[in-house]
C-alpha positions as CSV (number, residue, x, y, z in Angstrom):
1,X,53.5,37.6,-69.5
2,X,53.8,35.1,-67.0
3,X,52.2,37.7,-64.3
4,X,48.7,37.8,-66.7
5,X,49.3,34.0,-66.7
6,X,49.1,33.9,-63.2
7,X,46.8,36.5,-62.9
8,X,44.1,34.4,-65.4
9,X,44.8,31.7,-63.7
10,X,43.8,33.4,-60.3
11,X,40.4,34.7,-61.9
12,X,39.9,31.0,-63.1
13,X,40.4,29.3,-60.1
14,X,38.1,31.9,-58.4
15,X,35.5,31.7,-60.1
16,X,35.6,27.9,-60.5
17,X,35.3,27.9,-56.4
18,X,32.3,30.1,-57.0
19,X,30.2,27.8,-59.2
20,X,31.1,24.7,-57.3
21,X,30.0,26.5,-54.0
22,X,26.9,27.3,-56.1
23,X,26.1,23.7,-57.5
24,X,21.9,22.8,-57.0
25,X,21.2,20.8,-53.9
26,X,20.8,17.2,-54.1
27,X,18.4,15.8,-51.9
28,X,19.4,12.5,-52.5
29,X,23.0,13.3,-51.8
30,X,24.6,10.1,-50.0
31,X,27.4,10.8,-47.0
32,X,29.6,7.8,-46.4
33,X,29.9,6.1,-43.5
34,X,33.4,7.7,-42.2
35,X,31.4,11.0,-42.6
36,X,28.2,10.0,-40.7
37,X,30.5,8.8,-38.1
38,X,33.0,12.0,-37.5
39,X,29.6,14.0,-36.9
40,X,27.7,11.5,-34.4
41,X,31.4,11.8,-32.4
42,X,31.1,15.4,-32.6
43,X,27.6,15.0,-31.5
44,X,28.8,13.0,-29.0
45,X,31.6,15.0,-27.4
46,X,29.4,18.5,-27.4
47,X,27.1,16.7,-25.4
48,X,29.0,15.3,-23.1
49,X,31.3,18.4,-22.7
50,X,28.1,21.0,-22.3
51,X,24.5,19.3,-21.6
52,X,23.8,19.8,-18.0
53,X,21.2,16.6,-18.2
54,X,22.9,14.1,-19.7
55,X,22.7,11.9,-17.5
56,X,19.5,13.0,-15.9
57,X,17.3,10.0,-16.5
58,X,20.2,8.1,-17.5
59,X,23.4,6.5,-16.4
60,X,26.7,6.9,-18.1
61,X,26.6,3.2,-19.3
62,X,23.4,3.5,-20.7
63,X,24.2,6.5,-23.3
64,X,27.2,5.0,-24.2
65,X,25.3,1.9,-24.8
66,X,23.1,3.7,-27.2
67,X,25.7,5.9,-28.4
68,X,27.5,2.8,-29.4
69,X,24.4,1.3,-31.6
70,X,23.9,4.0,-33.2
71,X,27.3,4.3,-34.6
72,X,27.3,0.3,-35.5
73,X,24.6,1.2,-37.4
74,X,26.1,3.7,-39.9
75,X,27.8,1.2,-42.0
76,X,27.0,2.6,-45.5
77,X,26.0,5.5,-47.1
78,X,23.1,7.6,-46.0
79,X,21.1,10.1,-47.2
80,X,20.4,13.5,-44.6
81,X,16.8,12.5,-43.5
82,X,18.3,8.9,-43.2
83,X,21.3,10.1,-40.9
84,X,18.5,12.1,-39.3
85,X,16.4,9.2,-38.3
86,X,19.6,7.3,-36.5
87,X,20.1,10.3,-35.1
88,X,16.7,11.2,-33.0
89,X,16.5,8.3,-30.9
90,X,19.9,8.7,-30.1
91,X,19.5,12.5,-28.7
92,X,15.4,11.5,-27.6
93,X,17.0,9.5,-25.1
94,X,18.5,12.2,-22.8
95,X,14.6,12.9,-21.8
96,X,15.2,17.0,-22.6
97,X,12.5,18.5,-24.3
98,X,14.6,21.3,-24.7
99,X,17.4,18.9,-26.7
100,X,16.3,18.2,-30.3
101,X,17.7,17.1,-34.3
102,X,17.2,19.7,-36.8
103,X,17.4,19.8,-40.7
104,X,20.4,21.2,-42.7
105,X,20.1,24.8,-43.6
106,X,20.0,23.6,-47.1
107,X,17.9,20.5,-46.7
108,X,15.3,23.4,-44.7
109,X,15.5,25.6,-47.7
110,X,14.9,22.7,-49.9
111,X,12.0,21.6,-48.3
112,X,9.6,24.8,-47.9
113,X,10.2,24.9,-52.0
114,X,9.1,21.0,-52.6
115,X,5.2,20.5,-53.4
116,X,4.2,18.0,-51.8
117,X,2.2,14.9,-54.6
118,X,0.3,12.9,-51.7
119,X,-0.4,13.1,-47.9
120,X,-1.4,11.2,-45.2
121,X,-5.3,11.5,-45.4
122,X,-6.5,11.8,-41.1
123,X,-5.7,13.5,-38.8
124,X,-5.8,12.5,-35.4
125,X,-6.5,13.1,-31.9
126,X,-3.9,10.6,-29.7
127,X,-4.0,9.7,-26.0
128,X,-3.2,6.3,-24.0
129,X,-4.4,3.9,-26.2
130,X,-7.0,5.4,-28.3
131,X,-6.9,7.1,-31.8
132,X,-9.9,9.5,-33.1
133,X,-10.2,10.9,-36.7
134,X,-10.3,14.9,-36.1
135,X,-10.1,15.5,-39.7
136,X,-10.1,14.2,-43.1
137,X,-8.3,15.7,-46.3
138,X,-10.8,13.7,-48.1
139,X,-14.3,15.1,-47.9
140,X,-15.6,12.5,-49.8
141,X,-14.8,9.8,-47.5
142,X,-18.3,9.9,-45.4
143,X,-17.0,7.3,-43.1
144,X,-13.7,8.3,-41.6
145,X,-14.9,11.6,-40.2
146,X,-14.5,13.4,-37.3
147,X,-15.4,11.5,-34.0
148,X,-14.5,7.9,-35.8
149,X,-12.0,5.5,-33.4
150,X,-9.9,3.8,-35.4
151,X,-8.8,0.5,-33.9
152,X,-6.0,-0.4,-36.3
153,X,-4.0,1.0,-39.4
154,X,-2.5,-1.5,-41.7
155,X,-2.6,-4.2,-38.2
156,X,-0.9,-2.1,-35.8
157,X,-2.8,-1.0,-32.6
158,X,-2.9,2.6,-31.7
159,X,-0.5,1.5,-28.6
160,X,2.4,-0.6,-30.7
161,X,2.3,2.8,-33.5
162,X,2.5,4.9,-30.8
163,X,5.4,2.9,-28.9
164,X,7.1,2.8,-32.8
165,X,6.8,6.7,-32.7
166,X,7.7,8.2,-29.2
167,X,11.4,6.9,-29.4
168,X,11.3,9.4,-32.4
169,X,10.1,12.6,-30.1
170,X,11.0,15.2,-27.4
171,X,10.0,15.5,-24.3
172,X,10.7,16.4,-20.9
173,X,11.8,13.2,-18.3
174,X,9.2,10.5,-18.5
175,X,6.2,12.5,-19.6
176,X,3.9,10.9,-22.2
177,X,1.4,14.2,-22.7
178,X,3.5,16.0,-24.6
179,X,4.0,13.2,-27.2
180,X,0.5,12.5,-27.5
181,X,0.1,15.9,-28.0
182,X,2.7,16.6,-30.6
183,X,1.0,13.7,-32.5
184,X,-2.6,15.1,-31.8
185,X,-1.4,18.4,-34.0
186,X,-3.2,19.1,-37.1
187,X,-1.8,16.7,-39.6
188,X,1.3,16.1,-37.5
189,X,0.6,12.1,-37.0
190,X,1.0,11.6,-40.6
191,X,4.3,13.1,-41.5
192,X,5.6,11.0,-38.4
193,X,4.0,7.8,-39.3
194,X,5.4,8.0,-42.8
195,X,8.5,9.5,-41.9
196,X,9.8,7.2,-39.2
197,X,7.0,4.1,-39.3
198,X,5.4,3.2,-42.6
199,X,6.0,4.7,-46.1
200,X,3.5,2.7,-47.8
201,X,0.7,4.2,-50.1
202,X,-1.7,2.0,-49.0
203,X,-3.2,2.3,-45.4
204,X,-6.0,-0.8,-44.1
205,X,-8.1,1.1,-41.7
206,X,-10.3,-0.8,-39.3
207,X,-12.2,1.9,-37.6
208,X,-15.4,1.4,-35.3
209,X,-18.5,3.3,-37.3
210,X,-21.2,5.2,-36.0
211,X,-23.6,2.0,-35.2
212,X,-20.9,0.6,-32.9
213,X,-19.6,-2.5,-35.6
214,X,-16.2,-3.1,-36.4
215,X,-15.4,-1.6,-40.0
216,X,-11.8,-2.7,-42.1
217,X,-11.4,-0.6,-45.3
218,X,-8.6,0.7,-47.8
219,X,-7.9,3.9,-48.2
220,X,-4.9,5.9,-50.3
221,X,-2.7,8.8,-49.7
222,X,-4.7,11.4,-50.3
223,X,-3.6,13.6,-53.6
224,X,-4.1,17.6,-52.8
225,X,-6.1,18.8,-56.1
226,X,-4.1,22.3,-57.2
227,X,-6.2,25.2,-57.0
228,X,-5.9,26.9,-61.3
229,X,-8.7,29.2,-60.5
230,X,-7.9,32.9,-60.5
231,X,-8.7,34.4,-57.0
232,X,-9.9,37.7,-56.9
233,X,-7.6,40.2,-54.9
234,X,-9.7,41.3,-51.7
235,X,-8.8,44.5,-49.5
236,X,-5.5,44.2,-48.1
237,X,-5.1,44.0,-44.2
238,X,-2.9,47.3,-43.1
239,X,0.0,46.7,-41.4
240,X,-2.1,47.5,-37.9
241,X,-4.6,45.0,-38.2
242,X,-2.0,42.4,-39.4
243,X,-0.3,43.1,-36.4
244,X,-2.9,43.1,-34.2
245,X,-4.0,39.7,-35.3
246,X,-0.3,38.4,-34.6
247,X,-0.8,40.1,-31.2
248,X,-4.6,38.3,-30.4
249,X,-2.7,34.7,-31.4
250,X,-0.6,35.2,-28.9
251,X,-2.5,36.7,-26.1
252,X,-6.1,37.5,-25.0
253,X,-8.9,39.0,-22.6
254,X,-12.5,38.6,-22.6
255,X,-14.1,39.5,-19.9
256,X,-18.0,39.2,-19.0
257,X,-19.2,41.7,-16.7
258,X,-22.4,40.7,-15.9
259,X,-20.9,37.3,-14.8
260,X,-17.6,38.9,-13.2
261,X,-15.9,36.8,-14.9
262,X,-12.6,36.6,-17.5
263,X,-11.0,34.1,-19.9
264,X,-6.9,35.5,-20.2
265,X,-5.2,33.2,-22.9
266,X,-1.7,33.1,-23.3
267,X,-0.3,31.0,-26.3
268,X,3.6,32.2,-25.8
269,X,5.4,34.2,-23.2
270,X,8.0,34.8,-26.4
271,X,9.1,38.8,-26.2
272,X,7.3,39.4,-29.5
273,X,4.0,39.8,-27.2
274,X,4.4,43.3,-25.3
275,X,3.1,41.0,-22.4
276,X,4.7,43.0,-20.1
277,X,2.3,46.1,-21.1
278,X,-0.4,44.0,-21.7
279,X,-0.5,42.3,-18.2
280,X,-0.7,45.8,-17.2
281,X,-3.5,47.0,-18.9
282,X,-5.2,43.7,-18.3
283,X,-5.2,43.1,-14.6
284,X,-6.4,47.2,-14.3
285,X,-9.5,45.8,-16.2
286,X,-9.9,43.5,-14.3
287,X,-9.6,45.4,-11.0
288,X,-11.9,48.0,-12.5
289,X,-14.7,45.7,-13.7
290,X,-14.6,43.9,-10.0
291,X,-13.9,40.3,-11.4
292,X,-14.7,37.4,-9.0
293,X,-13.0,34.5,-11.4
294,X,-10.4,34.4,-13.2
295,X,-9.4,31.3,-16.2
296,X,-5.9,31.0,-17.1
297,X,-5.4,29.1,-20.3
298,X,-2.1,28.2,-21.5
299,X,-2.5,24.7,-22.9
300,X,-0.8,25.4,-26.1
301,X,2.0,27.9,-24.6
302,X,5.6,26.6,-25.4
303,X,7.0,28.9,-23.3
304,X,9.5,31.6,-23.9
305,X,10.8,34.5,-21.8
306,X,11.3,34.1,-17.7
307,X,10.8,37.3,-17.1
308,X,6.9,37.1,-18.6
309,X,6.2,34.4,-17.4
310,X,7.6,35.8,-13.7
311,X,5.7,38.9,-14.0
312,X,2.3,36.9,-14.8
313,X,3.1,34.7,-11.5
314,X,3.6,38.4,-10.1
315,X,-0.3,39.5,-10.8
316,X,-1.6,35.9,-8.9
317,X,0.7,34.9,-6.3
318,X,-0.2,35.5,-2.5
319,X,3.6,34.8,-1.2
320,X,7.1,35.7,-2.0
321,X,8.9,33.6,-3.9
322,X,12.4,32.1,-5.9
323,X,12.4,31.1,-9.8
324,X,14.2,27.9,-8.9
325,X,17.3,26.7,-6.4
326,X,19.9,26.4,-8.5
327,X,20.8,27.1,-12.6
328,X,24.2,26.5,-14.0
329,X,25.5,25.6,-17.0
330,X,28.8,22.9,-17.3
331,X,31.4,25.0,-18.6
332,X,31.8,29.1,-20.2
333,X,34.0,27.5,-23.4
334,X,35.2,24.5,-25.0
335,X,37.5,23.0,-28.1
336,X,33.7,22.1,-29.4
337,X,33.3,26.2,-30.0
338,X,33.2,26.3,-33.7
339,X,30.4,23.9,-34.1
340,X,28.2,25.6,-31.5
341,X,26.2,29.2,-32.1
342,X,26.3,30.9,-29.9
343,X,24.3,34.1,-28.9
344,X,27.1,36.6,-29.4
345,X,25.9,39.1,-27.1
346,X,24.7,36.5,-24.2
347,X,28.3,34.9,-24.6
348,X,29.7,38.4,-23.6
349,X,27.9,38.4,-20.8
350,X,28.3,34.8,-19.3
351,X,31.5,36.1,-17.1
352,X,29.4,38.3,-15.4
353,X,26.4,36.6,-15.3
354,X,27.5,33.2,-14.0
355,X,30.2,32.6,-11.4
356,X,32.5,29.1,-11.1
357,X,31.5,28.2,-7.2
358,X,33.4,25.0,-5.6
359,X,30.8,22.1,-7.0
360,X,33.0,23.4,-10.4
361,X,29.9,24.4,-12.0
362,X,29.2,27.9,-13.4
363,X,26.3,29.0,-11.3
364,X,23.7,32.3,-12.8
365,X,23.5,33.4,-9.2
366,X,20.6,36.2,-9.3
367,X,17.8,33.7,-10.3
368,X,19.4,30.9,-7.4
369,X,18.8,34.1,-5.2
370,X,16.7,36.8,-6.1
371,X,13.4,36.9,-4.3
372,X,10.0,38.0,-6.3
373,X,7.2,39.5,-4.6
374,X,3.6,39.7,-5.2
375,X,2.2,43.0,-7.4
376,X,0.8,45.5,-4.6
377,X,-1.3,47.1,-8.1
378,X,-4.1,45.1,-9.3
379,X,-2.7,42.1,-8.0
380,X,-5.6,39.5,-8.9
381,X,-6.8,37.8,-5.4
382,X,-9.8,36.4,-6.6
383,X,-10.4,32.6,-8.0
384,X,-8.1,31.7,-10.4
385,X,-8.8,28.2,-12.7
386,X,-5.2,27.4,-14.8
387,X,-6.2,25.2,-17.9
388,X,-2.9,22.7,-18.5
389,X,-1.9,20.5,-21.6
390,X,0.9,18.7,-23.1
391,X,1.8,21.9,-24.6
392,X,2.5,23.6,-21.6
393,X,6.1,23.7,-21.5
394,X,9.4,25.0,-20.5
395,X,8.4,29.0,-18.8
396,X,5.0,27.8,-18.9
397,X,6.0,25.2,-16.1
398,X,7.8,27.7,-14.1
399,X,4.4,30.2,-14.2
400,X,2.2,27.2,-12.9
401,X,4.5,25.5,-10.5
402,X,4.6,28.9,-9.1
403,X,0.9,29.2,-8.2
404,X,0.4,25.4,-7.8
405,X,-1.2,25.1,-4.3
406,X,-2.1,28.4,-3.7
407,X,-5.9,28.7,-1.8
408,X,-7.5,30.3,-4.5
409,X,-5.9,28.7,-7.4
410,X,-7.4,25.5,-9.1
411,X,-5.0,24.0,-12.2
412,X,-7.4,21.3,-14.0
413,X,-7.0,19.1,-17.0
414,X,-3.6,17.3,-18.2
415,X,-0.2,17.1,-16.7
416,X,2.0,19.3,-18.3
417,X,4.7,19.1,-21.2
418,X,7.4,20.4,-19.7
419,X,9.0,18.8,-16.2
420,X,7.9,19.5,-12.5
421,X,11.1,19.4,-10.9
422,X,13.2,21.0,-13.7
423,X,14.7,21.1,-17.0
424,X,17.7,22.1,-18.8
425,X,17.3,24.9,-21.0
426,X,17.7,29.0,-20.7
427,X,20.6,29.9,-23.5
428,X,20.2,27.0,-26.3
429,X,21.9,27.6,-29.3
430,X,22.0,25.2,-32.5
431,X,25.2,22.6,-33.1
432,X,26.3,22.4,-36.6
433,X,27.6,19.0,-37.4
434,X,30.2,20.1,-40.4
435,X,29.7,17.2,-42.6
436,X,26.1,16.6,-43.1
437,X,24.9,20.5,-41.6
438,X,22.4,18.9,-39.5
439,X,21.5,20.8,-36.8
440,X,20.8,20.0,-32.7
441,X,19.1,22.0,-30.6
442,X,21.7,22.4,-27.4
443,X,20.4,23.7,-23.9
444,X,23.5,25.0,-22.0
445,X,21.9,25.7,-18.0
446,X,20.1,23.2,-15.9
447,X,17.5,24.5,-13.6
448,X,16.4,22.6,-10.5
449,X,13.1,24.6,-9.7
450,X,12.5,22.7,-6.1
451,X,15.5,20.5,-4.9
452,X,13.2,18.8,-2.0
453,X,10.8,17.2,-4.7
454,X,11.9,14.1,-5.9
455,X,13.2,14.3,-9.9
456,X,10.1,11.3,-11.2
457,X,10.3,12.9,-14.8
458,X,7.3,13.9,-14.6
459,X,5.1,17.3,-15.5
460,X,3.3,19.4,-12.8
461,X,0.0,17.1,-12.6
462,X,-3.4,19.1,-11.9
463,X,-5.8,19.1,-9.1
464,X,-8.4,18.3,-11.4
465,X,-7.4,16.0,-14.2
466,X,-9.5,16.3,-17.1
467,X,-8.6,14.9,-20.8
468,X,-10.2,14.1,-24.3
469,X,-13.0,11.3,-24.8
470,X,-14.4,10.2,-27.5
471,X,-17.4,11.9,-26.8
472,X,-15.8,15.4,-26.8
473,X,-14.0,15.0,-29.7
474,X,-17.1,13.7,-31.9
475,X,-19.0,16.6,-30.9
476,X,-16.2,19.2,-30.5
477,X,-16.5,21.0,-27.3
478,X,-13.7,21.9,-24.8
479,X,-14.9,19.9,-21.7
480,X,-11.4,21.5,-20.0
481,X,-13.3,25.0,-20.2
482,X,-16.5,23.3,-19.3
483,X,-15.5,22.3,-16.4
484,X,-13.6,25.4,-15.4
485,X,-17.4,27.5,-15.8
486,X,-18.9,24.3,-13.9
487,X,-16.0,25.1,-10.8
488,X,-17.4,28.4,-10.9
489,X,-21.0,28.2,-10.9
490,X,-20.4,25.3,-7.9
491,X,-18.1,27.7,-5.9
492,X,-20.0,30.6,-6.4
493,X,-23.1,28.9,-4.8
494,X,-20.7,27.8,-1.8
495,X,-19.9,30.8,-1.4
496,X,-16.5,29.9,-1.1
């Protein structure tokens, strides 16, 4: 009898530990201050125990400084996007692109299910100082369309929302592009202004109309009208052309052979891209239809793998060359382990990839050493124009800084995302804080890509710099890719 008792009382207990791991996620859970606190330590020692650029573009003093007001200002309970919002600064500070704040797992899952009841209305196209409408939810509103500057919303300039915001996003060193363009995506500016600036429902827009006068009007949140209507069922996509539409997102060629020319866009040098093969087949086209110029466009490529974004530089570069001077990462292990996850199979490998050399670091010697030459087959050598953004980040920045100066190569319009002299990045896994499950982004190798360059913190600027205006917007051309086909048509005549 008293082993059923026990038994029962085992089943019980079991399946009570079930249904409380099982209870519905609260979104407005609170975690108490002595919570919020034990995770921005852990925070805290996994970055100082593994990021190589802590202290990059900062001193010591400084991130303690800021480590320090942060934590004064976790007093009383928070909510996870509340925690969240202490926490971005905070980690925004370190100047790594490559180093960001993540959502729970739960809070993630959570938010793809939740329909959103009202949205920011524009969206907008930021640089410097200056704001233009690019869209408008509300097709009704004939006067906030595309084109439209907006001078203020509810009395802030474009510059003071735009100083309220940046302290809230990631970037590489000192660069400002990448920001602007992070704020310039499609409905992007909103959820940061209401996430991190102004919640309000109401927005006082003074805007500058199409006669040149100074307009100030209210406008609401815009309400997204459900669609009740029964949509027909079309003809399926097969699993080949759904595939080949992932594969023309990421990379394409067109090529005009009457004006021996090509346009070669590449969005991602991720492996999902069979690059590899399709640089192949690509630069034989090009060899075989006798192109004279070449445009490169990878304004909105994040990066991804090295070794694409190596064997790219391979088809265009005229000279041997190194992927950077140095790459090491801080330490192989430490008593932060549980909270970090880590690519099981690259963590296998680290003792034979890297080796501990006297500086104490762990150095991942064939990059620091390995020596890359030019492809012998349908190696391009004719002119090359590389279009560059805010978006051009992390491999991206390896694949121009690699061509950057060469004769026949031209990069024109905005200084990169991602930073000229280096970043830290290669293996980033996430870090699990255990009390809230927020997540941060954690780069574990710092790569110095030309030691003799001074580290300003800033991208790889072009030859040609060539941004936005107004103009461009309004009328929505690409004045980057017109002046690319200008470049040509004036170098052909030179004959240069």
């Amino acid at each position: 009898m008293r082993i059923c008792f026990i038994a029962i009382g085992i089943v019980f207990f079991s399946l009570l530990s079930c249904t409380t791991s099982r209870l519905p996620f609260r979104p407005d859970k609170k975690y108490e201050s002595r919570e919020l606190k034990e995770d921005l330590l852990i925070l805290k020692g996994v970055l100082e125990k593994h990021h190589p650029g802590l202290y990059w573009y900062q001193s010591a003093s400084e991130w303690n400084a800021q480590w320090e007001a942060a934590n004064a200002s976790l007093d009383k309970p928070l909510t996870e996007p509340e925690f969240r919002k202490t926490l971005r600064p905070l980690v925004s500070s370190i100047r790594c692109g490559h180093t960001s704040i993540r959502a729970s797992k739960q809070w993630q899952k959570y938010s793809d299910t939740v329909l959103v009841d009202k949205l920011f209305p524009l969206s907008l196209k930021c640089w410097a100082d200056t704001m233009i409408v690019l869209g408008n939810l509300d097709r009704k509103d004939s006067q906030l369309v595309r084109g439209t500057q907006i001078n203020r919303i509810n009395g802030r300039t474009p510059k003071e929302i735009y100083e309220s915001l940046f302290p809230f996003l990631f970037g590489d060193g000192f660069n400002e592009t990448h920001k602007y363009q992070t704020l310039s995506g499609w409905g992007t500016f909103g959820n940061y202004y209401r996430q991190y600036l102004d919640s309000s429902n109401l927005l006082e827009v003074e805007w500058i109309d199409s006669a040149g006068n100074r307009r100030t009007d209210t406008r609401t949140l815009y309400t997204p009208v459900r669609d009740t209507s029964k949509k027909t069922a079309g003809v399926k996509p097969t699993k080949k052309q759904l595939r080949n539409r992932r594969l023309e997102g990421i990379r394409s060629l067109q090529i005009d052979q009457q004006e021996k020319q090509a346009l070669l866009r590449i969005n991602s040098f991720g492996r999902s891209g069979q690059l590899r093969t399709f640089f192949r087949k690509g630069f034989r086209l090009l060899r075989e239809n006798a192109i004279e110029d070449l445009i490169i466009d990878v304004r909105n490529n994040g990066g991804g793998d090295v070794g694409n974004s190596t064997t790219l530089t391979r088809y265009l570069t005229d000279h041997r060359f190194r992927i950077a001077d140095s790459l090491y990462a801080i330490r192989r292990n430490s008593s932060y382990g549980k909270y970090i996850k880590h690519n099981i199979a690259f963590q296998a490998m680290m003792p034979l990839l890297t080796k501990k050399r006297k500086d104490g670091l762990y150095h991942f010697g064939y990059f620091e050493r390995h020596v890359f030459t030019p492809k012998k087959k349908d190696g391009f050598r004719g002119r090359i124009y590389i279009l560059t953004g805010g978006n051009s980040f992390s491999a991206t920045t390896l694949f121009v800084k690699g061509v950057k100066g060469q004769k026949n190569v031209t990069i024109l319009g905005e200084e990169t995302g991602g930073g000229a002299y280096g970043n830290s990045a290669w293996e980033i896994p996430d870090v699990t804080l255990p009390n809230t499950g927020v997540r941060m982004r954690l780069p574990l190798f710092r790569m110095v890509m030309n030691k003799e360059l001074p580290n300003d913190g800033k991208g790889i600027i072009p030859d040609i710099q060539v941004g936005s205006t107004i103009e461009s917007v309004r009328r929505n051309y690409d004045n980057k890719m017109l002046k690319a086909t200008q470049l040509i048509r004036e170098n052909r005549r030179k004959g240069s």
